[in-house]
C-alpha positions as CSV (number, residue, x, y, z in Angstrom):
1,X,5.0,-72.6,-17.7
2,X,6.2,-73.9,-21.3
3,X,8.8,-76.1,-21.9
4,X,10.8,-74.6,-24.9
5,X,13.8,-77.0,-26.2
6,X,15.9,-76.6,-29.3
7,X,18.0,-79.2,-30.6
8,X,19.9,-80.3,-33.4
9,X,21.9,-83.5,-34.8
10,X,23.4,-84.6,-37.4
11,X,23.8,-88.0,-39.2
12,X,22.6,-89.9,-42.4
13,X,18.8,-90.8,-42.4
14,X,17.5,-92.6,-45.6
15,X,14.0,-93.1,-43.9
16,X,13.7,-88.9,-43.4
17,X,10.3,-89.4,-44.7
18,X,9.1,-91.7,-42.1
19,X,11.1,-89.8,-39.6
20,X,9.2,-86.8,-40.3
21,X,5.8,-88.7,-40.1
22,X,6.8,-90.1,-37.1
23,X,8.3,-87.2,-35.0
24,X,4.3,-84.9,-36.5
25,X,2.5,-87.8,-35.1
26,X,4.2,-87.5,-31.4
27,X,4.1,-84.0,-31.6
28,X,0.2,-83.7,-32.5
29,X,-1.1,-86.2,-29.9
30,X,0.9,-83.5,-27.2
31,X,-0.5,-80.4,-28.7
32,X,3.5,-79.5,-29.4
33,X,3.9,-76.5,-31.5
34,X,6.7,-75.0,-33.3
35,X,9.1,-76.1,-36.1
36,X,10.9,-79.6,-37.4
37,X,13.2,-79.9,-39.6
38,X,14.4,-83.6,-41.3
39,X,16.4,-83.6,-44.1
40,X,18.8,-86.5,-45.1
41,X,21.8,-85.2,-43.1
42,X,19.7,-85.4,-39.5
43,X,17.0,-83.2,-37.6
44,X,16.9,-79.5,-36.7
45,X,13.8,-78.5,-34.4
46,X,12.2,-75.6,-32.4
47,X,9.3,-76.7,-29.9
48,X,7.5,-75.3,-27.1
49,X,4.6,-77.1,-24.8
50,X,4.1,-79.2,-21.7
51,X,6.9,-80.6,-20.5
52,X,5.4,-84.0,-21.1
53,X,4.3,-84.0,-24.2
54,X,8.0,-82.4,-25.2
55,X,9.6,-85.5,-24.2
56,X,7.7,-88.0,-25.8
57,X,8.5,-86.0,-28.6
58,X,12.3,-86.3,-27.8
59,X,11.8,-89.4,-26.8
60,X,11.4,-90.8,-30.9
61,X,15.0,-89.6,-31.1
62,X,16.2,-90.9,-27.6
63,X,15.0,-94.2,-28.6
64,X,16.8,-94.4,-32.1
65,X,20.4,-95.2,-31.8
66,X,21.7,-93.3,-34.5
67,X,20.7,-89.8,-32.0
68,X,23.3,-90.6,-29.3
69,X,24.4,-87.9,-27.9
70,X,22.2,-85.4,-29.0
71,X,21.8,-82.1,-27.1
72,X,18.7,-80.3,-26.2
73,X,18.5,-76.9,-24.9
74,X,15.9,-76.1,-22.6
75,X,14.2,-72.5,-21.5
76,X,10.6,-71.7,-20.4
77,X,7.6,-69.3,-21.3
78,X,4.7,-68.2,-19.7
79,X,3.0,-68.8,-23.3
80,X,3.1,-70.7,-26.2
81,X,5.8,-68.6,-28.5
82,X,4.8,-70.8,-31.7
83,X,1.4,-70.3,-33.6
84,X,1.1,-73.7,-34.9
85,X,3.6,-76.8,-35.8
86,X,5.6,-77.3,-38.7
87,X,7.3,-80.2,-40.1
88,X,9.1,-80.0,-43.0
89,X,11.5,-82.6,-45.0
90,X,14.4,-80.4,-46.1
91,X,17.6,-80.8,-48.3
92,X,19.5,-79.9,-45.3
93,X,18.2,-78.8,-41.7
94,X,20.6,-75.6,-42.5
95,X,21.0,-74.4,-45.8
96,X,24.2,-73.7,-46.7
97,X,24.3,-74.9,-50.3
98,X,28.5,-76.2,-50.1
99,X,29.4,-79.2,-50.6
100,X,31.5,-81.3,-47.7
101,X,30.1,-79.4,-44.8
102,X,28.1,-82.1,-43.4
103,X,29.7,-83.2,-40.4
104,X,28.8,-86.6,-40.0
105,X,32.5,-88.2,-39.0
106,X,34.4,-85.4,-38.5
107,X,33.7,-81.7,-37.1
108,X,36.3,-78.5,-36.8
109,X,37.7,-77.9,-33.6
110,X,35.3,-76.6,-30.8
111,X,35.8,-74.3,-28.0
112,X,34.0,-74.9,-24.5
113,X,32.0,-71.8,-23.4
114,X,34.1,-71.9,-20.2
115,X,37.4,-72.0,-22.1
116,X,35.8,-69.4,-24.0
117,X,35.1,-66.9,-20.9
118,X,38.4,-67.1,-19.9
119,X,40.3,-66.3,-23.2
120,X,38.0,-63.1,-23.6
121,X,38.9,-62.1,-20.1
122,X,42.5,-62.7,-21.0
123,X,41.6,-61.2,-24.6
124,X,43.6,-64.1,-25.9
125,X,43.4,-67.8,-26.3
126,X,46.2,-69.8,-24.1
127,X,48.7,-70.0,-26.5
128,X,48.9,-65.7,-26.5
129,X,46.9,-65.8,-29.8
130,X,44.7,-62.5,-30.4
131,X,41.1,-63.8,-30.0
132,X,38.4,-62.7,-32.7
133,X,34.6,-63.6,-32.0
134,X,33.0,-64.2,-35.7
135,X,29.4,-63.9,-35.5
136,X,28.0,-66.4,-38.4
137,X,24.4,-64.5,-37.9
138,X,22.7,-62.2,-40.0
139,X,22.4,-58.2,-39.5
140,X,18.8,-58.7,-38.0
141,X,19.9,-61.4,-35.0
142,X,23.1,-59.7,-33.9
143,X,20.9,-56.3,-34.0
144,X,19.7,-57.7,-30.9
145,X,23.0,-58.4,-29.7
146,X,26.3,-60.4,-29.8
147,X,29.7,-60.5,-27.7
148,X,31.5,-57.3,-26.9
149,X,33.9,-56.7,-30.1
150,X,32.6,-59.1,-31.9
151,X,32.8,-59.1,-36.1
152,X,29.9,-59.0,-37.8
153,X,29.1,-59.5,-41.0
154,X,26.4,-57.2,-43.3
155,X,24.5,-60.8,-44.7
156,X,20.8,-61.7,-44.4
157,X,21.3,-65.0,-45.2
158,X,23.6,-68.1,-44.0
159,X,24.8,-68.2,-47.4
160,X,26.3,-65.1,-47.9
161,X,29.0,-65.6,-45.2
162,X,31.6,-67.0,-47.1
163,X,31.5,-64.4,-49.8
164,X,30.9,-61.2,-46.8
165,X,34.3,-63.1,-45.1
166,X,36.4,-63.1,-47.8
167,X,37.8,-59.4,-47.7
168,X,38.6,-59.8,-44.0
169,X,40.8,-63.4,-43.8
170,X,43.9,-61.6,-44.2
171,X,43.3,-59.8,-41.4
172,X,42.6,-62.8,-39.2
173,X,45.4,-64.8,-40.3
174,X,47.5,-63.8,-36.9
175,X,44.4,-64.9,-34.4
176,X,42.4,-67.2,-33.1
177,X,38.8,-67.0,-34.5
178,X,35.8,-68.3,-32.6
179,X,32.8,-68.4,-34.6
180,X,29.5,-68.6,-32.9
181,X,25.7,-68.6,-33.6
182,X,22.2,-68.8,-32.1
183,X,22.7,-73.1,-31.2
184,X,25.3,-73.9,-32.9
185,X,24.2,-75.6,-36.1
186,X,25.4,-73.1,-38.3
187,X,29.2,-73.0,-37.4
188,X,28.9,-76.7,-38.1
189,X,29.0,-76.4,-41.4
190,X,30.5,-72.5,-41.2
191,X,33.6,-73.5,-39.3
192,X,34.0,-76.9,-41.4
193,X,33.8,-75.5,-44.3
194,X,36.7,-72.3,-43.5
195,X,38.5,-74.9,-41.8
196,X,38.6,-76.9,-44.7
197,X,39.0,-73.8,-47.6
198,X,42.3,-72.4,-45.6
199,X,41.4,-71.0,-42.1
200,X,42.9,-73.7,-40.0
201,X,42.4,-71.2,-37.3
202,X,38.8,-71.4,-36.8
203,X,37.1,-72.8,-33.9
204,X,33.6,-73.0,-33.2
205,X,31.4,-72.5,-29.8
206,X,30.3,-75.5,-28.4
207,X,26.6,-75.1,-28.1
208,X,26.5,-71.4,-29.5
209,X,25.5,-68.0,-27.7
210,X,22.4,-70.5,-25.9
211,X,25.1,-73.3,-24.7
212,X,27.3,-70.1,-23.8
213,X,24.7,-68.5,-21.6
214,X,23.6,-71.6,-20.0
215,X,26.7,-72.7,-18.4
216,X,28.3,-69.2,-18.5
217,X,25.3,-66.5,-18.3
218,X,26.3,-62.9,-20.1
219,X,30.1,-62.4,-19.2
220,X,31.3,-60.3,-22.5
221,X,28.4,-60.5,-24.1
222,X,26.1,-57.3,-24.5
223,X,22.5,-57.2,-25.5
224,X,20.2,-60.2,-26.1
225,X,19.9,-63.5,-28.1
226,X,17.3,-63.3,-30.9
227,X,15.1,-66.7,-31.1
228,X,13.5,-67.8,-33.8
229,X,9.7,-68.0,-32.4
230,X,7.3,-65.1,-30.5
231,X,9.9,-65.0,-27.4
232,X,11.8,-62.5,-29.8
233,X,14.5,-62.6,-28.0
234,X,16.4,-64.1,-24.5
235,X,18.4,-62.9,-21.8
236,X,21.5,-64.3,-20.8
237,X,19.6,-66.1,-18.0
238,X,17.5,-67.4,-21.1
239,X,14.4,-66.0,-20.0
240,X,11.9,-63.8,-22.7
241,X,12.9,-60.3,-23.4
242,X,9.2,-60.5,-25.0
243,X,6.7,-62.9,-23.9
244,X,3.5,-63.3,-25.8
245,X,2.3,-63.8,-21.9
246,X,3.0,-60.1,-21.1
């Protein structure tokens, strides 16, 4: 078996460069393949490969003090869902193209995913507040599936969201929206950015739909989560709907 981990943090790198050099260098002596990201607001990656060889990998950002505290999700394959490895140095790990939606010091409110099970078994959040689920994903991910109910959004890209949104905050202004994603990264900026713009009722999942299913499993959500590598898609016990293995 495969160890697949996604992981995301953010803060100010002014050596991404070296960084990037660095984390290719660990991850070629292991045979790691899939995708990093480093971009001067922190690192984004995708990678799958013996369990080993992952963690010296991880261990470049364990070691470095300005990672505390980042968060790795971990699921495993019967075969290697990446072709090859990638590292690129981007202008952000997620393009969102606004400005101020970096959170380095400061983040918009977060929602547990156990908090979160509860409120959509009450259908409200604890104050009595409707509860709306705002998927931040485009058409093709929540094709696979998303939560029961949930509002999505016809975009292809992360950066149409705000404009796609825009007819519809009125109609929120009386709940409690939760946005969510594949990880999380993207309703880091998403849910910072509508936080800041007006919606001070936005929250964001803690970990998105992956956190979610790993200390939660499937409750109100129907479907599958679409990944980003040859594993298409996983189950709410985050194991392959397609494995390159079958």
């Amino acid at each position: 078996m495969l160890l697949n981990v996604a992981a995301y943090h953010f803060t100010p790198l002014d050596d991404a460069d070296a960084l990037a050099a660095t984390l290719r260098t660990a991850a070629e002596a292991g045979d790691v393949r899939g995708t990093i990201l480093v971009a001067p607001e922190g690192v984004n990656l995708f990678l799958a490969g013996d369990e080993t060889a992952i963690d010296a990998v991880l261990a470049v950002l364990h070691d470095d003090a300005r990672f505390a505290g980042l968060d790795v999700k971990r699921s495993w394959s019967c075969a290697q869902p990446f072709g090859r490895l990638k590292v690129k140095r981007k202008p952000e790990i997620i393009t969102f193209r606004r400005d101020g939606t970096t959170p380095f010091d400061r983040r918009a409110p977060a929602v547990d995913p156990p908090t979160l099970a509860r409120w959509i078994a009450q259908g409200t959040d604890d104050d009595g507040r409707r509860l709306v689920l705002l998927d931040t994903r485009n058409r093709e991910e929540f094709d696979y599936g998303t939560f029961g109910g949930a509002m999505t959004l016809p975009i292809d890209n992360f950066t149409d969201l705000p404009a796609a949104l825009a007819p519809h905050r009125d109609e929120l202004a009386d709940a409690t929206v939760v946005s969510f994603c594949t990880g999380g990264i993207r309703c880091e900026k998403a849910a910072l950015w509508l936080h800041d713009d007006g919606m001070q009722n936005v929250l964001q999942l803690d970990g998105g739909i992956l956190g979610y299913f790993e200390q939660v499993g499937g409750f109100g959500y129907d479907g599958h989560c679409f990944v980003f590598d040859g594993r298409v898609a996983l189950d709410p016990q985050l194991k392959p709907v397609v494995d390159a293995a079958a």
